[in-house]
N, C-alpha and C positions, 0 to 999 in steps of 0.2 A: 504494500500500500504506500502512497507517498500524501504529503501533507497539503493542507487546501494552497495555491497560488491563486492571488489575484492577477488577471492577464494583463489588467493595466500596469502594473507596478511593482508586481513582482513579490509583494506581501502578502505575511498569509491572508487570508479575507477575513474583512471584517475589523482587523485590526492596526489598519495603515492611521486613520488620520486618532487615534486612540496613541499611536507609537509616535507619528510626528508630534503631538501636543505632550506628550513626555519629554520626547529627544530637547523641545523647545525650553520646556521651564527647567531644565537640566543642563544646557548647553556644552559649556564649560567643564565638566565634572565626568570623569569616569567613571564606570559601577567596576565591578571587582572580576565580570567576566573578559569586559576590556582591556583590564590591567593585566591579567592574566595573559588573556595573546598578546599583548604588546612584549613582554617580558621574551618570547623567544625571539622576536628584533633584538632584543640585550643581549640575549644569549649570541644567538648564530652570525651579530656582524664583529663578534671578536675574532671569528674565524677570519667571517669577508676582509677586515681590515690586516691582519696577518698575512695572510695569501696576498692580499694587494701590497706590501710593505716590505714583509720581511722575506718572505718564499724565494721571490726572485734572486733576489740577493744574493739565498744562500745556495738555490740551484744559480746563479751563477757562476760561485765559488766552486761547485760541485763540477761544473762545465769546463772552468780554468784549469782544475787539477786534472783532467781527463784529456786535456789537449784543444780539447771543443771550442768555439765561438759564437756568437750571435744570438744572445741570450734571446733576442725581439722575437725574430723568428722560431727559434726555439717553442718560449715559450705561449707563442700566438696558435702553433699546431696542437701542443697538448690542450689548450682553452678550447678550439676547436673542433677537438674528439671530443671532450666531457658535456658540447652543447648539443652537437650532432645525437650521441647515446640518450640523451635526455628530451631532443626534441620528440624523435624515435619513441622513445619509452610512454612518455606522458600522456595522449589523448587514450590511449589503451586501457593504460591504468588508473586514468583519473575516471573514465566510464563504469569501471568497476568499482573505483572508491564513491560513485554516489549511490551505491547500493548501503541502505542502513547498516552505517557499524561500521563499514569498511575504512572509512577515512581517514578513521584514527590509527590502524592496521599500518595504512600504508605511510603513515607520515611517521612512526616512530620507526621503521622497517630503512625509510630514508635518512632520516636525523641518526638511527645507531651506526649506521654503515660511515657517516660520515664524521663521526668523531669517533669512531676507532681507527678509520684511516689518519685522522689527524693526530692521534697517539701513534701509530704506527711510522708516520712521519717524522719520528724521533728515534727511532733504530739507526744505527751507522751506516747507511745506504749507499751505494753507488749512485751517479747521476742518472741514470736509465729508470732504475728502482722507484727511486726515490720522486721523479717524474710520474711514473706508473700511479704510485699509491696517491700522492697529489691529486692523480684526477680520479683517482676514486674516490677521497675525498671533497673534490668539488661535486663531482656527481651525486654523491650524498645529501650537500648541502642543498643543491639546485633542485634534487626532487622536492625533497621536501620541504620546500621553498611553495612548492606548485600546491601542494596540500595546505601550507600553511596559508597561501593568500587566500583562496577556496575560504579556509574557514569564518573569513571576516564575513561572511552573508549567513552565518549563525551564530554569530559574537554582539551583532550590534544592526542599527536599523539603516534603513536607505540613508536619512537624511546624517545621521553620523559618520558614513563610512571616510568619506574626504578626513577627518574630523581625526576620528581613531586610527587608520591608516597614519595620515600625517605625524601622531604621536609616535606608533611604530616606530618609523623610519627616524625620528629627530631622538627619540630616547635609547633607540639600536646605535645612533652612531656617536652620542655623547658615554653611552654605559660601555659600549666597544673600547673605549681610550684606558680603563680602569684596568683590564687586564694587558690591556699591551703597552700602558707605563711600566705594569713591573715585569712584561717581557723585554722590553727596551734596557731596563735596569738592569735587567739578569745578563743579558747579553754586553752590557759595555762596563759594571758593576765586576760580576761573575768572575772574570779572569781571577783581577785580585783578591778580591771576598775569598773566592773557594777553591781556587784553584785549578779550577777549570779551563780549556780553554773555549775561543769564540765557539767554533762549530758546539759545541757540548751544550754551552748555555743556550746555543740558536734551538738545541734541538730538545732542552727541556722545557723552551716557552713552548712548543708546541702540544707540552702535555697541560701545562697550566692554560692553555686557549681550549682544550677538549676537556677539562673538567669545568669551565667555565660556562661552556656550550651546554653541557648535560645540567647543571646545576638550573639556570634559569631556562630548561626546557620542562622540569619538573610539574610546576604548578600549571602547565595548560595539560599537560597529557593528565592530569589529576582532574582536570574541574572540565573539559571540552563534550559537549555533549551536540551529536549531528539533530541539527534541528528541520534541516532542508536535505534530502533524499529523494532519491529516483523509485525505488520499489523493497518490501522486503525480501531479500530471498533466505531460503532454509537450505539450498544447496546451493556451495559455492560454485558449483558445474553447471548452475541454472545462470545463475549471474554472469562468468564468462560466457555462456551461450549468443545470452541477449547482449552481451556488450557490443559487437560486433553490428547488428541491428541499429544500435542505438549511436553508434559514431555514426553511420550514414543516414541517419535521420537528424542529426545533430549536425552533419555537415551542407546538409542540404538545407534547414533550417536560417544556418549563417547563411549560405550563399541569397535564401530569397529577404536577407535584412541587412537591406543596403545601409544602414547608418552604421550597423554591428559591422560590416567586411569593411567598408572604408575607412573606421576609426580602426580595425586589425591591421590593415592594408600602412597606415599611418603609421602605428606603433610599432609595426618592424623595423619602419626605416629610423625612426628616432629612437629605438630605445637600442638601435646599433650603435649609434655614438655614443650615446651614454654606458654601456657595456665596453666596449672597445676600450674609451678613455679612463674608464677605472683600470678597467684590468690591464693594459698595460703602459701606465701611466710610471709605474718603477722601473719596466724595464725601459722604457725610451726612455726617460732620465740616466738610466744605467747605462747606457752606448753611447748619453753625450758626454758619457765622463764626467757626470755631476756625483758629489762628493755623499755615501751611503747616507751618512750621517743626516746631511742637509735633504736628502728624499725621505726619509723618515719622518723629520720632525714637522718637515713638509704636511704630510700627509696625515698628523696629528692634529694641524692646525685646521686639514679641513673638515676632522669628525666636530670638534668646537661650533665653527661655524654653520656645519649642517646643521645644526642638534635646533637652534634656533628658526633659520631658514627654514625647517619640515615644515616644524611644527605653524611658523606665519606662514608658508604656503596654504596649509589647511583651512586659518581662519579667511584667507583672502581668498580661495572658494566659494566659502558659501558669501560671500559679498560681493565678487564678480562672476561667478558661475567656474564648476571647476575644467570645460574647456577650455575657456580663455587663458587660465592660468597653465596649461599644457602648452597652446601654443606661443604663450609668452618665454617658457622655459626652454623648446623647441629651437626659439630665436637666440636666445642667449647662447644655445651649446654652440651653434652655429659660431657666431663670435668665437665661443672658447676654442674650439678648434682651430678657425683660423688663426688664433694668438698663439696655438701651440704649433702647428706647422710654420708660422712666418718669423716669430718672437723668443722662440724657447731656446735658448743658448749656455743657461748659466744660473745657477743656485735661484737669484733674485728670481728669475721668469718662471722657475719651479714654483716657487712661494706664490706669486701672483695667479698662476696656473690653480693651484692647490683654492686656494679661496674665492675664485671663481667657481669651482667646479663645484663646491660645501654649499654655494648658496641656491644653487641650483637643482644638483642631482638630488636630493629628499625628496624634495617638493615633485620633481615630474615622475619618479620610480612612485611617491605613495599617491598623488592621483592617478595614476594611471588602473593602478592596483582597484582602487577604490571605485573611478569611473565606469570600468568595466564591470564591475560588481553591480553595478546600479542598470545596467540595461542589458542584463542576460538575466535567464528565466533563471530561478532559486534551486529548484527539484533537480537541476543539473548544471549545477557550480563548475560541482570539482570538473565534470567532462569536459561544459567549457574553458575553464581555466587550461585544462589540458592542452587545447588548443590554443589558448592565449601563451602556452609555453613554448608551445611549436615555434609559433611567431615570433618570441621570443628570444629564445635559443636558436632559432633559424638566422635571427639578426644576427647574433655572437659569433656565428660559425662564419659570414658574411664577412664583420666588418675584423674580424681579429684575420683572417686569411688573407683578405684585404691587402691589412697592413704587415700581416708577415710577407706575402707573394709580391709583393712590390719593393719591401727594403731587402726581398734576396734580389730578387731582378736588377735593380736601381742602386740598391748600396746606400741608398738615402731613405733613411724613415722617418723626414719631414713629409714627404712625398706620399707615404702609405697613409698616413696622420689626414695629410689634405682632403684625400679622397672618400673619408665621411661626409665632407662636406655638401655633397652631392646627396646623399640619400638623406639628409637635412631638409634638404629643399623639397627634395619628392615628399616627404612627412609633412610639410607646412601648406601644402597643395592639397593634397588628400585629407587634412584637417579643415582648410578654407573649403570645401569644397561640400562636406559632410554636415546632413544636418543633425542637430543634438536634440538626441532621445529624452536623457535626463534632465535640460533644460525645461522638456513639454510638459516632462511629468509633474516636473516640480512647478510648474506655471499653474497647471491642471489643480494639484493639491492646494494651492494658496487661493485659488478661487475657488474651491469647495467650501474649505475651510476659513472662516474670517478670523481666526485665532492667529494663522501662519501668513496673512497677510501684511 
């Protein structure tokens, strides 16, 4: 059985404008299930910001003592298997996870694989190895990643999602810094404190980043209850059966909701730049020969700056509407880019690079998260979502090949860097061009209702 949807809106019926006039005299203020999913943001971006920071680094060092080069390209091909296996992976098994019960199955199945591989990242590895278990821990995290945004459409109502999302993302990358001050510690401390040397302390912060991850994953696997489902099954062979059915009704779905494929169609190409320029934003500093130190503390500076930018992106949704504020983001990485392929030379344009990118990336990763949660049906999130990962990961495999395949070709990875800047453009197209669903609804609700007017 699946729960009642209302067709207009995606809530259960009967209790849309009962939940807007709650979300209303609450605004501001989280309840305890909200806090809860936000908490694995705290958890899982001490991963994200590690692997953006420190990984490279030390598969560099791993590359140097092996004879190897070109840490970019390197590490753009392994980012590129771990998106590819995950695009692959996700619409299959998100179809299954919206069978009751299942959700929760598959997001602690993702989340364990991925901080044991981040423990296991601290064995004395070879570069190849050590590579290896790397993307099995990205893949870890990236599933269930796909599970975990699914679950904000049984955490909290249409009108908060902007709202709670945006906390997410600003309290995941401000609580991120807590465990990688005292990896950063460990790692330049370490030597003399204990005796250790670098590689040693490199490869113990990756066990304090995996108990960190598990600790603030706790209270949601404890308190998460699936509210929105596709049907129950009593056998799991009945559930795969149908899943199959259900991706191609689910596909055909999208294709006849033009505002749903044109805003997919958009966020592949923009949330490539955005993906791309995180993840290798240490190694192109690392090939200009900017100094470890200075890309670190860099890159500390811009968990600071998001933590606040998320969380004002959210409130500046629901006061300009949260497309506009996508495609104002959209505009901006566009600029970033271009400051990084024309500009990027030396520590300072790191720095600059760096606090640019904090005031921005929160804000378009949690609306986007959130937008899309507001105009896909409830009863199949997680499926959708599945395919909002395809797109997703389809981006990452895109723009990180991108700019590996062009700084091997060229020898220049301002060059690969540039060539985001293109599918920038195709994203601000395909967003001008789309009409918004969530805008209508929300129009629709405030002249229902003279509370929300």
């Amino acid at each position: 059985m699946s729960d009642s949807i209302s067709p207009a809106d995606g809530t259960p019926a009967g209790n849309a404008l009962v939940t807007a006039r709650t979300a209303k005299t609450s605004a501001n203020h989280l309840n305890r299930r909200e806090k809860q999913w936000i908490l694995y943001d705290v958890g899982n971006s001490a991963f994200v910001l590690l692997s953006t920071a420190v990984v490279p680094i030390y598969a560099n060092s791993l590359l140097e003592a092996a004879g190897e080069s070109n840490i970019v390209s390197t590490w753009g091909y392994i980012q590129t298997i771990a998106s590819l296996i995950i695009a692959l992976l996700m619409p299959i098994l998100g179809s299954i996870a919206d069978v009751q019960g299942m959700k929760i199955k598959f997001f602690i199945g993702f989340f364990g694989t991925g901080v044991l591989a981040c423990c296991a990242m601290a064995l004395p590895l070879g570069w190849v190895a050590f590579l290896a278990v790397c993307m099995l821990a990205t893949i870890g995290l990236n599933g269930s990643l796909t599970f975990y945004d699914s679950m904000l459409i049984d955490t909290t109502a249409n009108d908060r999602m902007d709202q709670v999302s945006s906390h997410g993302y600003g309290w995941g990358y401000v609580g991120s810094t807590i465990p990688f001050i005292a990896c950063i510690a460990l790692i330049f401390a370490g030597p003399s404190a204990f005796g250790w040397n670098t590689a040693a302390c490199t490869r113990a912060s990756f066990i304090i980043t995996a108990l960190w991850w598990a600790a603030f994953t706790i209270p949601l696997i404890s308190s998460y209850r699936q509210t929105h489902y596709r049907e129950t099954a009593d056998h799991m062979r009945d559930a795969v059966h149908g899943t199959f059915a259900e991706l191609g009704h689910t596909f055909h779905e999208i294709s006849r909701n033009k505002p749903l494929w044109m805003f997919m169609v958009a966020f592949f190409f923009y949330i490539d730049a955005v993906n791309t320029v995180v993840s290798m934003s240490t190694s192109y500093g690392t090939q200009l020969g900017i100094d470890s130190t200075q890309l670190v503390l860099a890159l500390l500076v811009t968990q600071f700056v998001a933590f606040p930018c998320a969380i004002a992106y959210g409130r500046l949704a629901r006061r300009f509407g949260c497309k506009p504020m996508i495609m104002a983001a959209v505009i901006a990485y566009l600029g970033i880019v271009c400051f990084a392929a024309f500009f990027l030379r030396s520590a300072t344009e790191f720095w600059i690079l760096a606090i640019l990118v904090g005031m921005f990336q929160g804000g378009i990763q949690a609306l986007s998260r959130s937008y899309y949660g507001k105009i896909i049906p409830k009863s199949h999130a997680n499926e959708y979502y599945g395919f909002y990962d395809i797109f997703g990961k389809t981006a990452s495999i895109l723009g990180t090949f991108i700019v590996a395949a062009t700084t091997s070709a060229t020898g220049n990875a301002s060059l690969g860097v540039l060539s985001i800047g293109v599918l920038l453009v195709v994203a601000l197209v395909f967003l001008v061009l789309q009409r918004d669903p969530a805008a209508t609804r929300e129009n629709a609700a405030s002249s229902t209702d003279p509370t929300l007017a």
